[in-house]
N, C-alpha and C positions, 0 to 999 in steps of 0.2 A: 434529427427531429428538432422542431421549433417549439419553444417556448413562451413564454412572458419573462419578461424581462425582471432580476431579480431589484428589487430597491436595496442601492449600495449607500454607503454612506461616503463622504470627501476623501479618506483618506483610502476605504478599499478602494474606489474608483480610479486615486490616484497608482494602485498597486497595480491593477491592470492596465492605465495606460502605460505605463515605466514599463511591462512586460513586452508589452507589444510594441514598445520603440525598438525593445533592444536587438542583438542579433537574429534575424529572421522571425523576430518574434507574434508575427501573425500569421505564420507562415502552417501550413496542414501538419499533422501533428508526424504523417505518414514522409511529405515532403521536408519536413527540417531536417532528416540525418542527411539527405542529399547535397541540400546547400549548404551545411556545414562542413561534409565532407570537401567540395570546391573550395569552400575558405578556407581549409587548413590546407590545402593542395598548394595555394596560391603562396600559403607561408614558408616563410625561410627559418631555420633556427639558427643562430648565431654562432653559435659553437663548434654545431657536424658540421652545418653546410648544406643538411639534407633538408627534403620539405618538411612541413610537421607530418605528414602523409606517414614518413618512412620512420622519422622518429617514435611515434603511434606502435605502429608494427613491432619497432626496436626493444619499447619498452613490454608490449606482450608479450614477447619472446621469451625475453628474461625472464618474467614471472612463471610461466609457462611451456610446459617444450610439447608446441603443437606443429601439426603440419601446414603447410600456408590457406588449405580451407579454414580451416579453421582458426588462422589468424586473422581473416575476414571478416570472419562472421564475428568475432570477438569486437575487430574495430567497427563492425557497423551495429554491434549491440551497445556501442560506448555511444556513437552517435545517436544514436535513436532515445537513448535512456537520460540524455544531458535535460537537468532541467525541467526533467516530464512532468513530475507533478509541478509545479510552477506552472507551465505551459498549458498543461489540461485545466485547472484553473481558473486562470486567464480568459481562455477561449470561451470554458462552459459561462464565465460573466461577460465576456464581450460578446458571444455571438450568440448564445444562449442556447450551445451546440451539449447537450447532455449524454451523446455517445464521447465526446471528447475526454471530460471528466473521467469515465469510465475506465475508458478506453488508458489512460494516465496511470489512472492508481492499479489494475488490475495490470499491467507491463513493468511497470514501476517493482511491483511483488513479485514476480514473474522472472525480474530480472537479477532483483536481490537472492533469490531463493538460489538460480545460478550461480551466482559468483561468491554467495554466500559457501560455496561446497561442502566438504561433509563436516568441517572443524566442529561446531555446534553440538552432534552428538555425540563427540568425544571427548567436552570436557566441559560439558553445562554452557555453554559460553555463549549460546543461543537465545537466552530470556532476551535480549534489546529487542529482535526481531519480533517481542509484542506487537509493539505498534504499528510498525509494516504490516503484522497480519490484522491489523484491527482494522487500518486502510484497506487491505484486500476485501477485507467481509464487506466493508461500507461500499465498495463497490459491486459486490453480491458474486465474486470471483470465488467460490467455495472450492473450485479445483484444486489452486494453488495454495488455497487454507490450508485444505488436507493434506497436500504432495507437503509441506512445511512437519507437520505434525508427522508423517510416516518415515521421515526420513529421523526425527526423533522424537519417539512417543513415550520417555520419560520422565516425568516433574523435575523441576530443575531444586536442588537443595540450598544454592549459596548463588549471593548476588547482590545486588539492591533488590531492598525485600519486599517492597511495593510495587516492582517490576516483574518481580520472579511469580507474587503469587495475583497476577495478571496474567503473567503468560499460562503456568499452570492452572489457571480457570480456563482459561482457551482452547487448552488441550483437553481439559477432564471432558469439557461440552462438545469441541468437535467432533472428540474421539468417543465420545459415550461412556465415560469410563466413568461408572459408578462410583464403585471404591472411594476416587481420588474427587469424586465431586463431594460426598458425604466429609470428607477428610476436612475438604476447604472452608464451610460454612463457614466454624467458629474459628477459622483462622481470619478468614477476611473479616468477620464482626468484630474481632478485638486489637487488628491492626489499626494502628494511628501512623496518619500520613495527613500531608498536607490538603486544603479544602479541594484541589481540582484530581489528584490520585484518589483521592479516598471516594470522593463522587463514583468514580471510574468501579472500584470494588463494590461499591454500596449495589451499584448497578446489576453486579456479577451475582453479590448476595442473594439478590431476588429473582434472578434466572435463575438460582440453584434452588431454591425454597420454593418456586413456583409462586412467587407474591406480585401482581402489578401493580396495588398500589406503592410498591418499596420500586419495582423497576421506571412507573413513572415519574416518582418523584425525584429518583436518582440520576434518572435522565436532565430533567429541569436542571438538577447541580452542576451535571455536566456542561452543559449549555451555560451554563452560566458563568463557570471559572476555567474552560479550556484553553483560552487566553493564556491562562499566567503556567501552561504547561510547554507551549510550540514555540521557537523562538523567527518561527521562516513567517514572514507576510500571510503567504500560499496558505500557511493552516488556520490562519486568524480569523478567516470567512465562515466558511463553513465546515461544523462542526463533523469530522471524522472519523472522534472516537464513537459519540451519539449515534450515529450509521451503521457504523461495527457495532456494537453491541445493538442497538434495533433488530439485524440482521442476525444475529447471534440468537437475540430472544424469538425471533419468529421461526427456525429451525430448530427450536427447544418446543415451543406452546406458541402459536401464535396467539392465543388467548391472554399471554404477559403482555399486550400490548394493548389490552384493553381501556386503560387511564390514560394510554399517551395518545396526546394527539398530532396524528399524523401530517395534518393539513396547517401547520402554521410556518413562519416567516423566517428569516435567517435567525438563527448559526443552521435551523433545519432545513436544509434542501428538499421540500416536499415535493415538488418537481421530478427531483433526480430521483426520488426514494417510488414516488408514484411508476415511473415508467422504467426502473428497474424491477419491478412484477411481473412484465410482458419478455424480461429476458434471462436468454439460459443461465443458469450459475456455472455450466461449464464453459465459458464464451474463447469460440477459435478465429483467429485474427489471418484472415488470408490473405494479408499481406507481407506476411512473414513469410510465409512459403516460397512468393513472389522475389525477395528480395533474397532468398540462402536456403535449402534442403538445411544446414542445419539450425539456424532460427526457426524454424518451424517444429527439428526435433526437437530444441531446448525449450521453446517459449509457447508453443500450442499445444506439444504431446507431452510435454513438461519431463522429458526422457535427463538424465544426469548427464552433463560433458565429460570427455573421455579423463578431462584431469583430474578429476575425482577418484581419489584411490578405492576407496568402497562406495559402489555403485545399491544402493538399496531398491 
């Protein structure tokens, strides 16, 4: 789907063409694991002698004791996943292609949540993978929100504590969990964190109390300082927490969105937020089918890989 063209400023513009100079980087987002699989093919490594092809392989293995399907599917999940979000980025600003975008961050989660295995709910160790799922929601990828959450649906207690009780707002509202939403109020009102985290909570505060004017106005703060949280180009355009938690408040009430307005200019992709309404929140990608039976079990049916010692 075609767009209007977003108004970049000198240096995003200059982000995107840098992207698209570099290796294949205009390249369809489905055709880059392709042509980067022939550039490593064509590579030598210095040391074995082998291509990087086999080196690839070498190094799965070791981490890994799979059978050679599934060490395929493994190297063409690395392929496909280099750079995505970068790349969906890029494209959604140069070509003004807003299934790409999508299509990025919803693969991008998709891919983390696999390789992420089951460590996370065996030892809290999962709050980082906040913001991966805040990219997911902002892509309206609610599948893989929830597959995140079921695989550990307990508040995390120790961490960075600005992080933790983000992640556990995420889970209390995915999951519906009452209890743990009441709990969080006065935890996020009297947490002090810096102006672009605390924006982030303020926001959570008013999905949970049911307030829009606290969720619009905590959106604007987001919008405003998620700069000085992202350290990658790719996230310095448009705003991703802003999306995730929009999406967040519109599966709570969509009436919390009643202050914000939907229809303005960057960090907000009004665009991408507009014509993710006309699509599934379970979105199946049949080109994964296409390219492995088991990319299709891990990344469309969101089924566990077999090296996952508990299978939830």
């Amino acid at each position: 789907m075609l767009t209007r063209p977003l108004k970049l400023t000198t240096k995003q513009r200059e982000f995107v063409q840098s992207r698209l100079e570099r290796e294949h980087g205009d390249a369809d987002l489905w055709v880059f694991p392709d042509l980067l699989r022939q550039d490593r093919l064509a590579e030598i490594d210095q040391d074995s002698g082998l291509n990087w092809l086999d080196v690839l392989r070498r190094n799965i293995h070791l981490v890994h004791q799979l059978d050679d399907e599934e060490c395929e599917a493994l190297l063409e999940l690395r392929f496909l996943s280099t750079e995505l979000r970068e790349r969906g980025v890029a494209r959604r600003l140069a070509f003004n292609t807003l299934s790409d975008l999508r299509t990025a961050l919803s693969l991008e989660a998709r891919v983390d949540w696999i390789e992420r295995g089951e460590f996370g709910s065996k030892n809290g160790s999962c709050y980082p993978e906040a913001l991966t799922i805040l990219r997911a929601l902002a892509a309206r990828d609610l599948a893989v929100v929830r597959r995140f959450f079921e695989v550990n649906d307990q508040p995390v207690k120790r961490g960075h504590r600005t992080t933790v009780l983000l992640y556990n707002g995420l889970l209390a509202l995915v999951t519906d969990n009452q209890r743990l939403q009441s709990e969080l109020v006065g935890l996020l009102a009297k947490q002090k964190a810096p102006g672009a985290s605390k924006s982030i909570l303020n926001v959570l505060e008013g999905i949970l109390t049911d307030d829009p004017p606290v969720v619009a106005a905590g959106l604007a703060q987001v919008m405003a300082s998620f700069r000085r949280i992202d350290s990658f180009d790719e996230d310095k355009i448009i705003c991703f927490q802003a999306h995730g938690l929009v999406e967040l408040a519109l599966e709570k009430n969509p009436d919390l969105l009643g202050k914000f307005d939907c229809e303005q200019g960057l960090p907000w992709d009004a665009a991408f937020f507009g014509w993710l309404r006309s699509q599934s929140p379970t979105p199946v990608y049949p080109e994964l089918a296409k390219k492995s039976k088991l990319l299709d079990k891990w990344l469309n049916r969101l089924e566990p890989p077999s090296w996952w010692k508990t299978c939830r």
